[in-house]
C-alpha positions as CSV (number, residue, x, y, z in Angstrom):
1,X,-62.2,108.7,108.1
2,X,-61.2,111.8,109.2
3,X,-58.7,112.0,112.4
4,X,-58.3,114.7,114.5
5,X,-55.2,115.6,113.6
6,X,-56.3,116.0,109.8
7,X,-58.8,118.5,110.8
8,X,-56.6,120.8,112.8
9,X,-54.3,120.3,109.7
10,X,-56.7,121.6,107.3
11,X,-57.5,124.3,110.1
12,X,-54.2,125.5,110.2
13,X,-53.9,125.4,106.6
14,X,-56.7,127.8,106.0
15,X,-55.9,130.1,108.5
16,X,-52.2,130.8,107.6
17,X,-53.3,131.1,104.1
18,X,-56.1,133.7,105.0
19,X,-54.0,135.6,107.5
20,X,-50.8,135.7,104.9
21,X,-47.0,135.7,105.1
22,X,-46.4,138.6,107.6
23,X,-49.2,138.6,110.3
24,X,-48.4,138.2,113.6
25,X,-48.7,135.2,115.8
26,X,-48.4,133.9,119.6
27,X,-44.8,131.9,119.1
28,X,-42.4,135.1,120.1
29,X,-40.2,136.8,117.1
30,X,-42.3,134.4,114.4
31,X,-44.7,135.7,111.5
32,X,-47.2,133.4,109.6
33,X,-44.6,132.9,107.0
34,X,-42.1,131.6,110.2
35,X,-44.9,129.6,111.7
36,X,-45.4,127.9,108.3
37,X,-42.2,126.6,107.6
38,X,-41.5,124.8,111.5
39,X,-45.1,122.8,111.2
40,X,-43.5,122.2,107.1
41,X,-39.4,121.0,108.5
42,X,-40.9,119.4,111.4
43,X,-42.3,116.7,109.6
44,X,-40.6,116.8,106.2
45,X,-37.3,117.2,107.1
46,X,-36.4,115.0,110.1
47,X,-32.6,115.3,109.5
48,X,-33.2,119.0,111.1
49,X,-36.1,118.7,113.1
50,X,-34.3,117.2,115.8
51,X,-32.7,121.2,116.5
52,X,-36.5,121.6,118.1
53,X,-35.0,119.1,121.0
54,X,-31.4,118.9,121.0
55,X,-29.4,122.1,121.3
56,X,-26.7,119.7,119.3
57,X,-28.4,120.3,116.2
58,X,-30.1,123.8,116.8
59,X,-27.4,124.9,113.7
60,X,-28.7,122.9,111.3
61,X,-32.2,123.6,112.0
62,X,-32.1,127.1,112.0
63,X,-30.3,126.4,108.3
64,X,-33.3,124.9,106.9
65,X,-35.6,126.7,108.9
66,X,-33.9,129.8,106.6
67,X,-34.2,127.7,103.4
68,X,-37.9,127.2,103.6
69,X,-39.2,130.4,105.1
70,X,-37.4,131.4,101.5
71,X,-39.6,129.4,99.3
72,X,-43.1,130.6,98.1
73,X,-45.6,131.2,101.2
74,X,-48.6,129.2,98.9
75,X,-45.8,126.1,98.8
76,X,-45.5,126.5,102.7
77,X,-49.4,126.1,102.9
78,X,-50.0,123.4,100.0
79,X,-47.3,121.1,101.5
80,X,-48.6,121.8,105.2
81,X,-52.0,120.8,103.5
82,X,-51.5,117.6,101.7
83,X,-49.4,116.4,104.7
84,X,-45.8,114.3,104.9
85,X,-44.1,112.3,102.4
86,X,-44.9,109.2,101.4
87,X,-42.8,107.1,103.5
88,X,-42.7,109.5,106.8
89,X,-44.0,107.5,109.7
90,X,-46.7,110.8,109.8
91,X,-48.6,108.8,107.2
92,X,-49.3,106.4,110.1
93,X,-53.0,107.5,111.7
94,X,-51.7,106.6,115.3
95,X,-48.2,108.4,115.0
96,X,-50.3,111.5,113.4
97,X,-52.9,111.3,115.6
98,X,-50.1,111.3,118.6
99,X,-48.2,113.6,117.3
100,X,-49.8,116.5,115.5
101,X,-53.2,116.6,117.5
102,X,-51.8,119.0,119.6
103,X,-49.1,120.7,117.4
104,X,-51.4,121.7,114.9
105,X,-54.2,122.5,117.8
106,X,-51.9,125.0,119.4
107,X,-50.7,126.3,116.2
108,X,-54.3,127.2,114.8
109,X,-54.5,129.3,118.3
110,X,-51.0,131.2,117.8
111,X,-53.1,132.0,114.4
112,X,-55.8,132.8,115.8
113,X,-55.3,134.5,119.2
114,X,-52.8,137.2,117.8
115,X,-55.7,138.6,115.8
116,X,-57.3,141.4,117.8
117,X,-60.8,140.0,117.3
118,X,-60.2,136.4,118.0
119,X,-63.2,134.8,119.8
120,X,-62.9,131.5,121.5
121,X,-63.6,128.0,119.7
122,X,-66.2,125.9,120.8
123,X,-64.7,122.7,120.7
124,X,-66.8,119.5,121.2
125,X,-66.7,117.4,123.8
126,X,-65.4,114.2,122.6
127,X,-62.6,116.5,121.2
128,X,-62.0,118.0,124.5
129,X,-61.9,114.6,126.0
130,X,-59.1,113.5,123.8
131,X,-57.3,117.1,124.3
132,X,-57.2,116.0,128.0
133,X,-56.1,112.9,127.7
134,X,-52.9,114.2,125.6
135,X,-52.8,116.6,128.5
136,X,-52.9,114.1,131.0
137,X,-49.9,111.8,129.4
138,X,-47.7,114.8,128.9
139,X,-48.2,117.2,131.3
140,X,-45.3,116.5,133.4
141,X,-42.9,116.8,130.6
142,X,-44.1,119.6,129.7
143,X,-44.4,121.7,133.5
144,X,-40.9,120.9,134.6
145,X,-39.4,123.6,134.5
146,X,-42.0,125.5,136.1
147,X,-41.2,127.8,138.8
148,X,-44.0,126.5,141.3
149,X,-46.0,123.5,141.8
150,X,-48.7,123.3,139.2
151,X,-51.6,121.3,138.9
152,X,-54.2,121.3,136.1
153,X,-58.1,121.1,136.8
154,X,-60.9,120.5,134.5
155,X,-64.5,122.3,135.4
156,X,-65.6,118.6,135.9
157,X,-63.2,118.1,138.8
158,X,-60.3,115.8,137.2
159,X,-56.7,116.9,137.6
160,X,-53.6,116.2,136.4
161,X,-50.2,117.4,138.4
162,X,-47.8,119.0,136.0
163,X,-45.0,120.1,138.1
164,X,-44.5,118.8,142.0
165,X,-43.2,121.7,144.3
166,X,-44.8,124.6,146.9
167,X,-45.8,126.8,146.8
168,X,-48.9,125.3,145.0
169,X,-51.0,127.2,142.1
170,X,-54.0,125.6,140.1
171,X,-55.4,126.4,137.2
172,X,-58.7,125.4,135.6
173,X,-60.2,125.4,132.3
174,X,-61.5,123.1,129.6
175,X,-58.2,121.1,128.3
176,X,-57.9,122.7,125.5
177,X,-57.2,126.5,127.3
178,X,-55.4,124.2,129.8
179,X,-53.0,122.9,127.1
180,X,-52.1,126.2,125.9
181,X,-51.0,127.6,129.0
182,X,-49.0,124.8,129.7
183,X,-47.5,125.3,126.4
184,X,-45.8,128.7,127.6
185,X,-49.4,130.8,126.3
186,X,-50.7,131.7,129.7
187,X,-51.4,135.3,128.4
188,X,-53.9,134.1,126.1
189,X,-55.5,130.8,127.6
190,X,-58.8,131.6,128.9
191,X,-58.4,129.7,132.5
192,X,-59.0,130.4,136.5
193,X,-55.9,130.9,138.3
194,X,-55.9,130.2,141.7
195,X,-53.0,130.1,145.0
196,X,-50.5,132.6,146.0
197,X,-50.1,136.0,144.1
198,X,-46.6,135.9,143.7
199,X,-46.4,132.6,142.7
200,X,-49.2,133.2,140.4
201,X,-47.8,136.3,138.8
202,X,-44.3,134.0,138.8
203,X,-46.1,131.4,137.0
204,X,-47.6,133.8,134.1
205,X,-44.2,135.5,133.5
206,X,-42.3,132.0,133.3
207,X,-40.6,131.0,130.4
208,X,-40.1,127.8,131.0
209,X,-43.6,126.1,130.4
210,X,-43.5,124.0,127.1
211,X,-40.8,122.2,125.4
């Protein structure tokens, strides 16, 4: 059966290998080729992943990081494609589905959305449903370090508080826009932003949404 996270795989897949090595993307200072090889160490290579997390090991990450954006763009995409190793605990549905969902969701936009003719998904609902309830579980991890207090609304009314603090600002959208502005892409999630200008403007130019 297919898994949401296999889909967006596949997704991602296609797209890198349409758009090529050297086009651009939403993830600052990263081409296709770049993109690539982080969705490629992050779950082949665990013994540098970590560097995405801990500052500790930011050397050896940006050393593999070098060694794979090296190899072959088509080897990028056809080991991105078939997926992690054998034994990687990726292989488990629950631990992909938990894991990659929304890495490989996000991902497929940076693709997408640094095209100049991107046009918005239309995702279906069940799909939405399971976006927000990823949002809902992470949302405070991943607002902390944002500069004003920040809460999340769906069109349906539902809201999840990503960062306590004043003054307030609330944005709404389906998840899925909601999840890429709180993943540092405010500029290009399509989402209502409401509360005080300058803490509006102070939330769009912050840095510090995401992990």
């Amino acid at each position: 059966m297919s898994t949401f996270a296999k889909r967006e795989r596949l997704l991602l897949a296609d797209l890198l290998e349409t758009a090529g090595p050297d086009a651009p993307t939403l993830c600052e200072g990263w081409l296709t080729r770049d993109l690539a090889a982080h969705v490629v160490v992050r779950e082949r290579r665990p013994d540098a992943a970590g560097g995405i997390l801990i500052k500790q090991l930011a050397p050896r990450l940006e050393k593999v990081m070098e060694e794979y954006t090296a190899k072959p763009y088509e080897e990028l995409i056809q080991l991105l494609r078939t997926g992690p190793p054998r034994f990687s605990p990726f292989q488990l549905k629950p631990i992909d589905e938990m894991s990659n969902t929304i890495e490989f969701y996000v991902h497929t936009e940076d693709v997408r959305r640094a095209q100049p003719d991107w046009t918005t998904r239309e995702l279906d609902p069940v799909f939405q449903d399971a976006l927000w309830s990823r949002l809902e579980r992470t949302a405070r991890l991943m607002g902390r370090g944002a500069p004003t207090g920040l809460v999340l609304r769906r069109p349906d009314g539902q809201t999840a508080v990503a960062h306590r603090g004043t003054p307030v600002v609330t944005v709404t959208g389906e998840p899925s826009e909601l999840l890429l502005f709180l993943y540092g892409r405010q500029s290009a999630a399509k989402v209502d932003v409401d509360g005080d200008q300058e803490a509006i403007d102070r939330l769009h130019e912050s840095k510090q949404l995401g992990i």
